[in-house]
The first five atom37 places (N, CA, C, CB, O) and aatype in JSON, in Angstrom:
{
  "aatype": [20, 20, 20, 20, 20, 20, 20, 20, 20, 20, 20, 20, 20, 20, 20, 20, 20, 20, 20, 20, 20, 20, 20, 20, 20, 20, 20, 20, 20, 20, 20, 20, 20, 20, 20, 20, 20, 20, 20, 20, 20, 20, 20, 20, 20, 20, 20, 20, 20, 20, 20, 20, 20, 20, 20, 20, 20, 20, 20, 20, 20, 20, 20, 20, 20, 20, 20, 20, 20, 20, 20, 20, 20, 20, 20, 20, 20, 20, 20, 20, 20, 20, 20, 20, 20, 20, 20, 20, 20, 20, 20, 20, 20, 20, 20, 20, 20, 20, 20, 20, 20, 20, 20, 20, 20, 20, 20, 20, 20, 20, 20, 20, 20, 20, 20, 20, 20, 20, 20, 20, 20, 20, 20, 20],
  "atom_mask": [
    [1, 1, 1, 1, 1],
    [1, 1, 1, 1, 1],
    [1, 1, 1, 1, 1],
    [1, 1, 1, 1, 1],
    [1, 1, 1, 1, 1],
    [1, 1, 1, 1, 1],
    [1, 1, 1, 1, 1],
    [1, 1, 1, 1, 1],
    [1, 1, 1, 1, 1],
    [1, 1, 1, 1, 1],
    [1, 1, 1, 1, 1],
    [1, 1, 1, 1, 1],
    [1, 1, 1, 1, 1],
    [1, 1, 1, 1, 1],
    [1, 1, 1, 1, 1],
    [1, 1, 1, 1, 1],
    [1, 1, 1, 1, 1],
    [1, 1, 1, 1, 1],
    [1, 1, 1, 1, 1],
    [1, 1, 1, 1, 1],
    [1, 1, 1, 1, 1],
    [1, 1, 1, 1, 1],
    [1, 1, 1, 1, 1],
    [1, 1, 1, 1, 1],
    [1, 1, 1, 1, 1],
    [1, 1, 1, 1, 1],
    [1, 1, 1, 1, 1],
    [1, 1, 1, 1, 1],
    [1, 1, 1, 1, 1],
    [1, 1, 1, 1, 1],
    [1, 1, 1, 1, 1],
    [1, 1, 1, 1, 1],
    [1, 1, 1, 1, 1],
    [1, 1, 1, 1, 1],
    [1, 1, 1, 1, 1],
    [1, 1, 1, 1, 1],
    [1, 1, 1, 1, 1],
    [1, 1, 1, 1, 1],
    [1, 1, 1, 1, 1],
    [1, 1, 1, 1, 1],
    [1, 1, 1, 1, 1],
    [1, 1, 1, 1, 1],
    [1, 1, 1, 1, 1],
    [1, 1, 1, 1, 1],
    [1, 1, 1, 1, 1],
    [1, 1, 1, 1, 1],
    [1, 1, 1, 1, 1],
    [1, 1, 1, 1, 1],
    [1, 1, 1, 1, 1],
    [1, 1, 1, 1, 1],
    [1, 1, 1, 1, 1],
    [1, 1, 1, 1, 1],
    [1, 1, 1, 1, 1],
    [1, 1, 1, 1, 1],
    [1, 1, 1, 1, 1],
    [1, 1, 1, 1, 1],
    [1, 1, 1, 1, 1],
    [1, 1, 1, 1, 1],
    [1, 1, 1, 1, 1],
    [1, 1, 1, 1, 1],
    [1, 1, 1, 1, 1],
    [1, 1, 1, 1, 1],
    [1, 1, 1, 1, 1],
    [1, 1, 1, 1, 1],
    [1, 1, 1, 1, 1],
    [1, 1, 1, 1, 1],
    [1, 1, 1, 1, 1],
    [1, 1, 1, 1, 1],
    [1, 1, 1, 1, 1],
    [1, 1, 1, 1, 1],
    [1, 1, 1, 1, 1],
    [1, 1, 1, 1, 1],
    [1, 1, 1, 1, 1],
    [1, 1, 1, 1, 1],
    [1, 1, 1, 1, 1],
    [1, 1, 1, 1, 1],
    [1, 1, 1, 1, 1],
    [1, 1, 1, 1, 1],
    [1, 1, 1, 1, 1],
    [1, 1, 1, 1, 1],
    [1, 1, 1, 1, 1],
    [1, 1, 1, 1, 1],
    [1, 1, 1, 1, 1],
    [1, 1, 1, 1, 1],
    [1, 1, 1, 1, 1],
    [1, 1, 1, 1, 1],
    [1, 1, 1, 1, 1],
    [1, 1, 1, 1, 1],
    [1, 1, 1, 1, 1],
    [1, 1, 1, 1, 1],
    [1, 1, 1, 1, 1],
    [1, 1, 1, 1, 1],
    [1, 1, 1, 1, 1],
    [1, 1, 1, 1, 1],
    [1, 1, 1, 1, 1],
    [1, 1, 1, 1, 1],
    [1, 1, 1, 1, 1],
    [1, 1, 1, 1, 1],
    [1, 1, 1, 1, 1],
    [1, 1, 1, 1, 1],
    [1, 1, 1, 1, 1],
    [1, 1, 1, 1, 1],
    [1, 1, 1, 1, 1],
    [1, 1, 1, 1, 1],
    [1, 1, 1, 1, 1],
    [1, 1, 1, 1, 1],
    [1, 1, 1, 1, 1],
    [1, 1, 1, 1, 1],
    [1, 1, 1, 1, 1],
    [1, 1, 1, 1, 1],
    [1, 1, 1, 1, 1],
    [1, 1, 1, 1, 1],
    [1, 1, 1, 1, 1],
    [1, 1, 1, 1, 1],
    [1, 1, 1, 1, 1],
    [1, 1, 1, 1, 1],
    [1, 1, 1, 1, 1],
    [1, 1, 1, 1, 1],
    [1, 1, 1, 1, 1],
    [1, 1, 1, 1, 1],
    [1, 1, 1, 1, 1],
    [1, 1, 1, 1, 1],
    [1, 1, 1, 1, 1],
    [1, 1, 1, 1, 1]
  ],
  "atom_positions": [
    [[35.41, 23.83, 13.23], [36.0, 22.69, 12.56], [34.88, 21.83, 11.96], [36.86, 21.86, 13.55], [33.93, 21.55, 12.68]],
    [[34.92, 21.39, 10.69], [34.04, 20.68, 10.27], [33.96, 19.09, 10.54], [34.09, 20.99, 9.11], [35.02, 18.51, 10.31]],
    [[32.99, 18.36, 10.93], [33.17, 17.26, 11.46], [33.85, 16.29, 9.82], [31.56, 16.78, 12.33], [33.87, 16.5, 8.61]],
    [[34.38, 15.05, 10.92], [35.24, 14.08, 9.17], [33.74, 13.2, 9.39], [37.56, 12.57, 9.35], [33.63, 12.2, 8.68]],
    [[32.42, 13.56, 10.45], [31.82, 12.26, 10.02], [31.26, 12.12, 8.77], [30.87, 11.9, 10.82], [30.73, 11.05, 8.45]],
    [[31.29, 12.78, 8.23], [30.64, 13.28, 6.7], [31.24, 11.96, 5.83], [31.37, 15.15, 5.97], [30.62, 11.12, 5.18]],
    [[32.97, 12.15, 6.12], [33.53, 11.4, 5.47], [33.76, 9.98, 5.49], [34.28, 11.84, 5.45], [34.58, 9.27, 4.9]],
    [[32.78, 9.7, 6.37], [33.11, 8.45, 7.09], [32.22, 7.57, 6.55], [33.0, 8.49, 8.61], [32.47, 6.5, 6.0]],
    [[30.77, 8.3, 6.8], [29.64, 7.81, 6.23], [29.51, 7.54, 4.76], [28.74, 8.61, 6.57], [29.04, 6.54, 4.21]],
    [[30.07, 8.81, 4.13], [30.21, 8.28, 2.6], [31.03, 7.39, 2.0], [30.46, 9.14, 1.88], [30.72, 6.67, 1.05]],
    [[32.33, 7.45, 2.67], [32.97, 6.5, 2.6], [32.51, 4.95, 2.22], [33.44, 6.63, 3.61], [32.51, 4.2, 1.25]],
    [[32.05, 4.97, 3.78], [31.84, 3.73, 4.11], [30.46, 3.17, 3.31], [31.79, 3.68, 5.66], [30.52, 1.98, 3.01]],
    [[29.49, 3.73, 3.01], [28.41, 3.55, 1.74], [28.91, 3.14, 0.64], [27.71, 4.73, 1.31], [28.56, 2.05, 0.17]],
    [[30.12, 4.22, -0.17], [30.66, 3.73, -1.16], [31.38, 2.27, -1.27], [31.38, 4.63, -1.41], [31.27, 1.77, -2.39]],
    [[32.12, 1.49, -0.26], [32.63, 0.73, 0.12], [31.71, -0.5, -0.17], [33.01, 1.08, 1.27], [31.83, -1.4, -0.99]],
    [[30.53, -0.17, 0.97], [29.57, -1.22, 0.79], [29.11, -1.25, -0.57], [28.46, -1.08, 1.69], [29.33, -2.36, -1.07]],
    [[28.61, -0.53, -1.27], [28.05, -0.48, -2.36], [28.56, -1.55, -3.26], [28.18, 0.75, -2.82], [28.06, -2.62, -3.63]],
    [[30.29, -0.65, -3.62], [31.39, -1.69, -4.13], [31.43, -3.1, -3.87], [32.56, -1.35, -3.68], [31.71, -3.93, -4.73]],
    [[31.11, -3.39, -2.48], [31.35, -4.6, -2.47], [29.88, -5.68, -2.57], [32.21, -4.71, -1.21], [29.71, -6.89, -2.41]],
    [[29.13, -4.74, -2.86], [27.69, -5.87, -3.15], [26.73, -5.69, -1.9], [28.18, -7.82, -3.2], [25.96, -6.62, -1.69]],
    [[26.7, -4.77, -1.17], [26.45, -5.1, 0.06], [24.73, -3.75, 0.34], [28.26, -4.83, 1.14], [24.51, -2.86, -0.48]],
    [[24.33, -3.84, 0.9], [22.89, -3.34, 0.83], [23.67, -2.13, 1.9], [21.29, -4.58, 1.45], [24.01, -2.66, 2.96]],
    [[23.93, -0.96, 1.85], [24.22, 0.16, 2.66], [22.67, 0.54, 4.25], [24.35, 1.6, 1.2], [21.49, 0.46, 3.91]],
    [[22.9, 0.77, 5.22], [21.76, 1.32, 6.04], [22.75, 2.25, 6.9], [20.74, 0.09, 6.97], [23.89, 2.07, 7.31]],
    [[21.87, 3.26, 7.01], [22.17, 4.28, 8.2], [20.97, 3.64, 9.26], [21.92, 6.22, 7.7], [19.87, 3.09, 9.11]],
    [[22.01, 4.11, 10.66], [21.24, 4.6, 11.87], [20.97, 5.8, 12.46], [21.63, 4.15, 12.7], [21.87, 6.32, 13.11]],
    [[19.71, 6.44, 12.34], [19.6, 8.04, 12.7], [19.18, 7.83, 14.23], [18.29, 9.07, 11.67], [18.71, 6.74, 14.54]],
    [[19.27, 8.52, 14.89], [19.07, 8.55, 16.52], [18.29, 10.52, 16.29], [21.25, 8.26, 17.79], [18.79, 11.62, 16.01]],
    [[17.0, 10.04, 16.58], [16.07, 10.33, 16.22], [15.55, 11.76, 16.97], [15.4, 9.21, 16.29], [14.68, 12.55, 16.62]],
    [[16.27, 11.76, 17.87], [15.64, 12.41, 19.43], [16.43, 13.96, 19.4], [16.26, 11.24, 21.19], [16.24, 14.94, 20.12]],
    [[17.23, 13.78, 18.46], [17.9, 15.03, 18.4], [17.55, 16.23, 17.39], [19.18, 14.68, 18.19], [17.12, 15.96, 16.27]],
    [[17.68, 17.17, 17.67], [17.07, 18.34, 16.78], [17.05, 18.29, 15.37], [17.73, 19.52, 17.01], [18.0, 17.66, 14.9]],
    [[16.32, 18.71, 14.6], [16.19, 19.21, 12.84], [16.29, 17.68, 12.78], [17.65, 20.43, 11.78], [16.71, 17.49, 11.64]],
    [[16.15, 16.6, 13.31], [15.98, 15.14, 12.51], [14.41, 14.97, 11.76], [16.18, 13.75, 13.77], [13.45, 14.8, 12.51]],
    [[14.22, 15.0, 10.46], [12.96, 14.65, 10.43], [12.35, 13.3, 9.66], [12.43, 15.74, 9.97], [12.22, 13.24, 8.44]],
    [[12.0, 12.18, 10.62], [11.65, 11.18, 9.83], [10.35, 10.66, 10.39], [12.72, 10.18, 9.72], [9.95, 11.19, 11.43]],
    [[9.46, 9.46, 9.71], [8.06, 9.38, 10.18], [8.56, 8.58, 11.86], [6.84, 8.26, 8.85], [9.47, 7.77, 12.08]],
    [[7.82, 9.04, 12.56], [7.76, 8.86, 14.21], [7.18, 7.46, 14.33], [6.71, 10.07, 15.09], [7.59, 6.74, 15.24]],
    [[6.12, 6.95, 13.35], [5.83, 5.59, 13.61], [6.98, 4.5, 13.38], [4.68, 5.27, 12.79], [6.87, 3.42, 13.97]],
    [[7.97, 4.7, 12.62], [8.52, 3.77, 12.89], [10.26, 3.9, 13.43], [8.2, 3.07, 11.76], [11.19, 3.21, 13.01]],
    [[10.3, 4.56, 14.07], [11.09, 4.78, 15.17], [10.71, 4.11, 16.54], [11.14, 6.14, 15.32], [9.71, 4.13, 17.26]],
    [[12.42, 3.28, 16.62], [12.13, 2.32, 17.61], [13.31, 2.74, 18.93], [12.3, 0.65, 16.87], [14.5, 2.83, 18.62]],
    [[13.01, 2.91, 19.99], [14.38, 3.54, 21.13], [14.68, 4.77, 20.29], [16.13, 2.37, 21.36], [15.4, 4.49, 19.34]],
    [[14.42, 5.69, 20.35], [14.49, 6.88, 19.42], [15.54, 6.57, 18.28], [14.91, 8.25, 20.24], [16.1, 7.63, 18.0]],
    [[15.84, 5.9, 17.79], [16.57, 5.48, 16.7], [15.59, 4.73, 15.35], [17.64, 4.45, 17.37], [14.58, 4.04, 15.41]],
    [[16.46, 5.27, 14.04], [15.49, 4.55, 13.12], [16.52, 4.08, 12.04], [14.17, 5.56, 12.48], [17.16, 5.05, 11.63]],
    [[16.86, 2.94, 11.46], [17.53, 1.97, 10.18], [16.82, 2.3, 9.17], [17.47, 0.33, 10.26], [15.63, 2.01, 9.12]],
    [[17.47, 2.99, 8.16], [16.81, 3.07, 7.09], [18.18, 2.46, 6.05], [16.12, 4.71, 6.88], [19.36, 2.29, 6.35]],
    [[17.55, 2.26, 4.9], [18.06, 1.48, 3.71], [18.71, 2.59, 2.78], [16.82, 0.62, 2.92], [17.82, 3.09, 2.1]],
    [[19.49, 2.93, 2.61], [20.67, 3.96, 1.6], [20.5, 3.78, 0.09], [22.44, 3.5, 1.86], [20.18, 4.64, -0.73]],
    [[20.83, 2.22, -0.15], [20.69, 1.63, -1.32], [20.11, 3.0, -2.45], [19.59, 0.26, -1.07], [19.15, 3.76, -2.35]],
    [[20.99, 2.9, -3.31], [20.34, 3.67, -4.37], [18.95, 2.88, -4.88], [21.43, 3.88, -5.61], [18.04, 3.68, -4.7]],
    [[18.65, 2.19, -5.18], [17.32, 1.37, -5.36], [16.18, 1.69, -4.37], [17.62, -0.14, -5.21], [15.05, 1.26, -4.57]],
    [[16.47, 2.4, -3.39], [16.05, 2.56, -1.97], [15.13, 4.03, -1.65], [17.49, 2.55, -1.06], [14.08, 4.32, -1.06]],
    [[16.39, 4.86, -2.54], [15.83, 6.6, -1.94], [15.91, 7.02, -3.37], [17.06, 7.79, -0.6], [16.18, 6.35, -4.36]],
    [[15.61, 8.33, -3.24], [15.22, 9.59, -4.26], [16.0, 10.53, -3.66], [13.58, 10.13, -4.36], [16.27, 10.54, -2.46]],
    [[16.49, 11.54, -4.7], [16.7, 12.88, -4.33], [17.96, 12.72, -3.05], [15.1, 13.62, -3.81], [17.98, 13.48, -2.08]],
    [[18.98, 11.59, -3.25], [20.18, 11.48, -2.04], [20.98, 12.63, -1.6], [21.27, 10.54, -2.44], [21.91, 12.83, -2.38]],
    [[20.95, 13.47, -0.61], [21.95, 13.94, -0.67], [23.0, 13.98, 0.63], [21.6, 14.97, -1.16], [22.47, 13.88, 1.74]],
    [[24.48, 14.14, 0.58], [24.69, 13.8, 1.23], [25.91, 15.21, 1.59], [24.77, 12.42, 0.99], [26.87, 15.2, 0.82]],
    [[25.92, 16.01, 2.33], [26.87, 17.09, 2.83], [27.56, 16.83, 4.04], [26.2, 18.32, 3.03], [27.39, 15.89, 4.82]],
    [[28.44, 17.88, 4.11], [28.72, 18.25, 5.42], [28.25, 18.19, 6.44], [28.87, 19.01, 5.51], [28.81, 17.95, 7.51]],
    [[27.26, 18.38, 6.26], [26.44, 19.22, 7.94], [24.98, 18.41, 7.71], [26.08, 21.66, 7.92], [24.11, 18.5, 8.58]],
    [[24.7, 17.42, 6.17], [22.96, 16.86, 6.65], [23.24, 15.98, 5.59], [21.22, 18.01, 6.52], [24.05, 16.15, 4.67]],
    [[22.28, 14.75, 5.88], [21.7, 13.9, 4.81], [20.5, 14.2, 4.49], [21.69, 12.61, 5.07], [19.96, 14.87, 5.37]],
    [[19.69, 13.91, 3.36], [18.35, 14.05, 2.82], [17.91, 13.34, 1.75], [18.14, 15.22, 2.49], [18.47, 13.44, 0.67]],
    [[16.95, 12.6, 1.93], [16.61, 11.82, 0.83], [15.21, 11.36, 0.84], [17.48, 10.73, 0.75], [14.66, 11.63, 1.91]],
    [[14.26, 10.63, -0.21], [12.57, 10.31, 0.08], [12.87, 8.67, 0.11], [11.17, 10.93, -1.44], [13.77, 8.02, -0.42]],
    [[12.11, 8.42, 0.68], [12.16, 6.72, 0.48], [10.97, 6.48, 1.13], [13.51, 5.77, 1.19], [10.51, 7.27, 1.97]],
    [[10.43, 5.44, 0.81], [8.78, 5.28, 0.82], [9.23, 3.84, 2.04], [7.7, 4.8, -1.26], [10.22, 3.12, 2.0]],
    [[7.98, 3.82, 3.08], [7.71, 3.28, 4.49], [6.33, 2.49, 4.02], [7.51, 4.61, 5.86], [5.36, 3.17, 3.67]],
    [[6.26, 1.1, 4.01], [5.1, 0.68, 3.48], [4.21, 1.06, 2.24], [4.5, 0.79, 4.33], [2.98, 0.95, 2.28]],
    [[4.75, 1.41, 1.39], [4.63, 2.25, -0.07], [4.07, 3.6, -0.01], [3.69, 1.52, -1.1], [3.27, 4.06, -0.84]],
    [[4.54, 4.21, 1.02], [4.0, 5.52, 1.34], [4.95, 6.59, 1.23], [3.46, 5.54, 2.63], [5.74, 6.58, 2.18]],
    [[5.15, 7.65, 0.27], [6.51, 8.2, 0.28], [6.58, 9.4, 1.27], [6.92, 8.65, -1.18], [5.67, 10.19, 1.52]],
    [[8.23, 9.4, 1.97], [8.53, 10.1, 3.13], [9.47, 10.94, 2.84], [8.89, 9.36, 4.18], [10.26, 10.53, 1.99]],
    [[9.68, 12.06, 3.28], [11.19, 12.84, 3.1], [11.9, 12.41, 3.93], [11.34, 14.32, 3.24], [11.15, 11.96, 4.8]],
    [[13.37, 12.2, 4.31], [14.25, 11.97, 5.41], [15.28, 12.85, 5.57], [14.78, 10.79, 5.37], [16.14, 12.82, 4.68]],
    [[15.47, 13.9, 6.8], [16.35, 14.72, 6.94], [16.86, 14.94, 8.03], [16.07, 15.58, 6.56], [16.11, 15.05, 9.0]],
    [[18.46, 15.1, 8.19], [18.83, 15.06, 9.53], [20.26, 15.87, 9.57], [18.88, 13.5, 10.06], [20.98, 16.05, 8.59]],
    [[20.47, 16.24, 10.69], [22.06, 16.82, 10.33], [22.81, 15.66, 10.37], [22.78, 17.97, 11.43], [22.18, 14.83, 11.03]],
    [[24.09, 15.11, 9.9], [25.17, 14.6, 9.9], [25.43, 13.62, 11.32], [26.06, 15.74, 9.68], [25.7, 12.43, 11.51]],
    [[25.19, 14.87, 12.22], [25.63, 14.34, 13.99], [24.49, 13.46, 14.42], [25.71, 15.8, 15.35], [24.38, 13.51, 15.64]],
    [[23.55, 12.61, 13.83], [22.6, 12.1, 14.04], [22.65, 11.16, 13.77], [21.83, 12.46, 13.76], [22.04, 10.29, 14.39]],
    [[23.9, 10.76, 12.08], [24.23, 9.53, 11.87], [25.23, 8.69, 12.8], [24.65, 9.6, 10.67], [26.46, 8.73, 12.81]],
    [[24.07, 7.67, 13.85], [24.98, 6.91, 14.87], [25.68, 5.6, 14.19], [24.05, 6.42, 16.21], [26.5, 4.88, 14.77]],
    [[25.22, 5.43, 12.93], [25.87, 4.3, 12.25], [25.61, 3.59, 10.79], [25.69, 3.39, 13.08], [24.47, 3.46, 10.34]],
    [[26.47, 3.27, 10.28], [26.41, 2.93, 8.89], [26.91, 0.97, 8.87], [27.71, 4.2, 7.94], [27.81, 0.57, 9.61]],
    [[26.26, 0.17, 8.08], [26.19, -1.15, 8.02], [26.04, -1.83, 7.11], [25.54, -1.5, 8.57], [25.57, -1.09, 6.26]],
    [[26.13, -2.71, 6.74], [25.27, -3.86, 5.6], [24.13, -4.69, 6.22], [26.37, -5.12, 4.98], [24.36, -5.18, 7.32]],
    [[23.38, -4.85, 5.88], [21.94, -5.38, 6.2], [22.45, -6.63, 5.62], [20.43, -4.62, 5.5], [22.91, -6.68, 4.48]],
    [[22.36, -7.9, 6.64], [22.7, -9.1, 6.24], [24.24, -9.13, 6.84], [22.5, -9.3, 4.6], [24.03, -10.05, 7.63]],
    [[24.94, -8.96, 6.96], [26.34, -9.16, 7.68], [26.91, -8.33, 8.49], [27.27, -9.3, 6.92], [28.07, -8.42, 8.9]],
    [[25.84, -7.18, 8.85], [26.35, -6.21, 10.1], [27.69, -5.68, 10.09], [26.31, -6.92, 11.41], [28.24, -5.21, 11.08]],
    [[28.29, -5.78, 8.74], [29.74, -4.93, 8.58], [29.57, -3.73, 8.36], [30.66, -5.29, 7.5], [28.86, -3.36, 7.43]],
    [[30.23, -2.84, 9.22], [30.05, -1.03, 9.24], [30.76, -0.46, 10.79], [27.93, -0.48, 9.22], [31.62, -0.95, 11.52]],
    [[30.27, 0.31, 10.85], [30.67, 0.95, 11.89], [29.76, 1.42, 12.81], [31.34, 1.83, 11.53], [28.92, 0.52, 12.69]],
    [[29.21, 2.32, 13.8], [28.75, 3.02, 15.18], [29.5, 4.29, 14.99], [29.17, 2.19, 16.72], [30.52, 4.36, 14.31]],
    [[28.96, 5.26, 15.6], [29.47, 6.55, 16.07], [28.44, 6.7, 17.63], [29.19, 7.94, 14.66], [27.39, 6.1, 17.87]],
    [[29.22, 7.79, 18.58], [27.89, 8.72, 19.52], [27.28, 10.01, 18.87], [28.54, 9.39, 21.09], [28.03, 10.8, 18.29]],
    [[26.14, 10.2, 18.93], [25.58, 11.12, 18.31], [26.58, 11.98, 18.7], [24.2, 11.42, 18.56], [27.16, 11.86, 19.78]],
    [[26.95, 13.26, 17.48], [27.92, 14.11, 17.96], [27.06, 15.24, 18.86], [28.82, 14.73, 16.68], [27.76, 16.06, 19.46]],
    [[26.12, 15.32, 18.97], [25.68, 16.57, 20.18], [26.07, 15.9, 21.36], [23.89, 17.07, 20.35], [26.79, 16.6, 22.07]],
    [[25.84, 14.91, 21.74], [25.59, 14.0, 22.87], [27.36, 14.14, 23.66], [25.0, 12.13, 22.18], [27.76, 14.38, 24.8]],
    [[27.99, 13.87, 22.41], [29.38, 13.84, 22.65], [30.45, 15.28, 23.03], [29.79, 13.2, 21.41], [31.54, 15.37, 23.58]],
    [[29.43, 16.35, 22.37], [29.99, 17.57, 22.34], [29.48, 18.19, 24.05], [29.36, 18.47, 20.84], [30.09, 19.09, 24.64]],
    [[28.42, 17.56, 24.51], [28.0, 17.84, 25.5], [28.4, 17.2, 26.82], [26.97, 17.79, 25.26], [28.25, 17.86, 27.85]],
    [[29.02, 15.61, 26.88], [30.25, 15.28, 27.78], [31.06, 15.34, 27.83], [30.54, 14.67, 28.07], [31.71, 14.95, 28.8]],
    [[31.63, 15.99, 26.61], [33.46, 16.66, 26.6], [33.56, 17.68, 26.0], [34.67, 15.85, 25.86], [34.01, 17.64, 24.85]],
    [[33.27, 18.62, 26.45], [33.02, 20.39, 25.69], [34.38, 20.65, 25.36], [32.38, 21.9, 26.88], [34.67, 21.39, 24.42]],
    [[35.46, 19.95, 26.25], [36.91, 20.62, 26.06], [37.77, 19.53, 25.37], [37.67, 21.11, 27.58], [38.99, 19.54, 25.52]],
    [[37.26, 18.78, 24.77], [38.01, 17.59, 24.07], [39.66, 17.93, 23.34], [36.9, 17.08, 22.78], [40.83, 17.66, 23.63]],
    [[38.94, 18.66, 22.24], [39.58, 19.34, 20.99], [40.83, 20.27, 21.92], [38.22, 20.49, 19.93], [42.02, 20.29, 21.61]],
    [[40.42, 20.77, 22.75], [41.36, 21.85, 23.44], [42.5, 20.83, 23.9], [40.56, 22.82, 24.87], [43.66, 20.88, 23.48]],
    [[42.02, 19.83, 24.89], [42.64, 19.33, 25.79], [43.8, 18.59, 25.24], [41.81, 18.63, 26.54], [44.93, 18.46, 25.71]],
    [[43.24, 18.08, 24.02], [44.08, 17.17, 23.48], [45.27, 18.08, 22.46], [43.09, 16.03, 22.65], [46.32, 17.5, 22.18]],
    [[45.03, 19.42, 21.99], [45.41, 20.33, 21.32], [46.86, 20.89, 22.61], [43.95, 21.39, 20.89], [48.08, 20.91, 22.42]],
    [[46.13, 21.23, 23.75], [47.33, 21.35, 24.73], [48.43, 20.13, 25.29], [46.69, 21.85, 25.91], [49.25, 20.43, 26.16]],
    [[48.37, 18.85, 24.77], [49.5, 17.65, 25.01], [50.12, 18.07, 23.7], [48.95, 15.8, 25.15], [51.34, 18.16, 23.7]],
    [[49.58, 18.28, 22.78], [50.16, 18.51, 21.33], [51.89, 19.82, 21.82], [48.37, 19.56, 20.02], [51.9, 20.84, 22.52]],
    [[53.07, 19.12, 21.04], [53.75, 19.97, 21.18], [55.01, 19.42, 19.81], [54.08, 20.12, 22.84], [55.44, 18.29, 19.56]],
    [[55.31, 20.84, 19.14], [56.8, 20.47, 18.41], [57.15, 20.38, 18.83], [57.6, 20.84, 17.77], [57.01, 20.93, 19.92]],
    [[58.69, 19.0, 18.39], [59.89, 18.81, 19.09], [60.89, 18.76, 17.86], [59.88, 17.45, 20.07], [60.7, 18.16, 16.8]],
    [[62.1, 19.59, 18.23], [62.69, 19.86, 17.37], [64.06, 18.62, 16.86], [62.99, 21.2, 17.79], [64.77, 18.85, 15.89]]
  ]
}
């Protein structure tokens, strides 16, 4: 099943955008194929700025974000899978959302999807 966080995140960027608002992701850092500079990662998590004014080369899929954006005028690549984005915001009014990293989550409820799939029933 493909995760909707894909859709959530873009969503919610586009939203901000629309409404004037400076877009940031939160990557939680500690988890696999994330690659961003280690110095400025703080609690294994790192805020970076979305803003088209912000990055190069955006992209945004299913399964990863990727984009360059320069750290003290120094330019960086930024890449991560999807399940890494713990949250999307406006810088200046903290409107957005949180997620749990989805590994983290897939790993305290392995049977989620099932469990909730078996209450599921037609009624005629």
């Amino acid at each position: 099943m493909i995760s909707f966080r894909s859709y959530l995140v873009d969503a919610l960027i586009k939203w901000l955008l629309d409404n004037d608002c400076i877009p940031h992701i939160v990557l939680q850092c500690d988890l696999p194929d994330v690659e961003v500079p280690q110095e400025f990662v703080r609690d294994n998590r790192l805020v970076l700025n979305v803003a088209p004014s912000a990055v190069h080369n955006y992209s945004l899929t299913k399964s990863s974000i990727t984009f360059d954006t320069r750290f003290s005028g120094v330019a960086h690549h930024i890449s991560a899978p999807i399940g890494a984005i713990v949250g999307v915001y406006a810088r200046g009014n903290s409107v957005g959302m949180m997620f749990e990293p989805e590994e983290a989550s897939a790993i305290e409820r392995p049977n989620a999807h099932k469990q909730a799939r078996a209450k599921f029933q037609f009624v005629e």
